[in-house]
N, C-alpha and C positions, 0 to 999 in steps of 0.2 A: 243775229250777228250784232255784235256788240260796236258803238259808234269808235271805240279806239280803236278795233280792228285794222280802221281807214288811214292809223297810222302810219301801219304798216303793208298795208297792200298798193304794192306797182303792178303795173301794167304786165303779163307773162310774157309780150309778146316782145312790145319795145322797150319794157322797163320804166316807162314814165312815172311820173308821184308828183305830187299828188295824185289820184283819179278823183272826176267829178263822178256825183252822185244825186239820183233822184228818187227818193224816198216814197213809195205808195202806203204803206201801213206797218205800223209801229205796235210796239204793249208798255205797258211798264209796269215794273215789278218792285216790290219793296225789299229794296237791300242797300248794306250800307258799305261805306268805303272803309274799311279797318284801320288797317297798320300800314296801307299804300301810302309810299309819296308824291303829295303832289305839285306840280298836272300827272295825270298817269301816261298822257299821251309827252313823249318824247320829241315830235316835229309838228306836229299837223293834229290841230283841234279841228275833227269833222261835225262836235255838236254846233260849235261855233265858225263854221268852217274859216278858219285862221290859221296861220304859222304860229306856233309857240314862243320863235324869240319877236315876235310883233303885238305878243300881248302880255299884262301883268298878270303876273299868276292869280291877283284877289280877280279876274275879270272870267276867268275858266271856271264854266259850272260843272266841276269834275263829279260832287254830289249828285247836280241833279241828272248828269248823262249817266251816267254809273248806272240807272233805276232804267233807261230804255236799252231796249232790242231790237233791229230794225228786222221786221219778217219781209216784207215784195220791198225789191227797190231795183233802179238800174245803175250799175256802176261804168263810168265811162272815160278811156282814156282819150282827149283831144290831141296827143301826139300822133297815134294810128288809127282815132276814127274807131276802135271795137269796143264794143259794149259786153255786158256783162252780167249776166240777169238774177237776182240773191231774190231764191224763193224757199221759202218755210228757216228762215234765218239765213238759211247760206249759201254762199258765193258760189255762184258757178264758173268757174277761171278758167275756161280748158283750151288748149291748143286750139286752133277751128276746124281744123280736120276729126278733131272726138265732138264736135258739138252735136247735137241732135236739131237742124232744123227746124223739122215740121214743132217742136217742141218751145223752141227759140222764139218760133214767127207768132206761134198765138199768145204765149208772151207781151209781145210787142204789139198785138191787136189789141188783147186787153187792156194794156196800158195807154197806148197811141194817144190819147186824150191827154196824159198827163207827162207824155215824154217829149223833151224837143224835136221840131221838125227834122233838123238835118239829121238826128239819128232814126228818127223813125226810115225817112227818104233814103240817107245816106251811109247809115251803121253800119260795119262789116263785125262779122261776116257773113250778115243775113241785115234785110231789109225790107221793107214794106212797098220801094219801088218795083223791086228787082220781079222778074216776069217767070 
């Protein structure tokens, strides 16, 4: 998943935007930005995580984000508390009735080290308290 993507991804549930995000492992590839103009991101710099009209365009490393792809990470919206788990580059965004639990939870074991508490405790629509 490419760090612009985060421009454009709200929340399926509530619609929120930004969603916050926690990054477990990255690559980066050598490629260049052509004929884009830039920022390429439109509202929301996730390499930078900043608003666009809050920063100067010389201050967006659109170069060097363009080269990463983010493989594990947790996407999380703080309006409704669901998380969101982006493995082998991508998003998994699904209603919570199509989620896959048992799938979700060792997810979130694996990571538990590196995610915040209140969503490890707290995330719906699966959680590391829950019995």
């Amino acid at each position: 998943m490419k760090y612009r993507l985060l421009d454009l991804l709200a929340c399926p549930i509530c619609k929120h935007f930004p969603l916050q995000y926690h990054i477990f492992s990255y690559k980066k590839i050598q490629r260049e930005i052509k004929d884009e103009k830039k920022p390429l991101c439109e509202i929301f710099c996730s390499f930078k995580n900043i608003n666009i009209n809050e920063a100067k365009s010389s201050d967006l490393p659109c170069d060097e984000c363009y080269q990463y792809e983010i493989v594990d990470a947790l996407l999380y919206c703080p309006n409704c508390k669901r998380w969101y788990p982006v493995i082998d580059e991508i998003p998994r965004m699904l209603p919570d009735k199509l989620r896959k639990k048992e799938e979700e939870i060792d997810f979130l074991k694996r990571y538990k080290d590196k995610i915040p508490t209140n969503i490890v405790e707290e995330g719906l629509p699966f959680n590391l308290k829950e019995k």
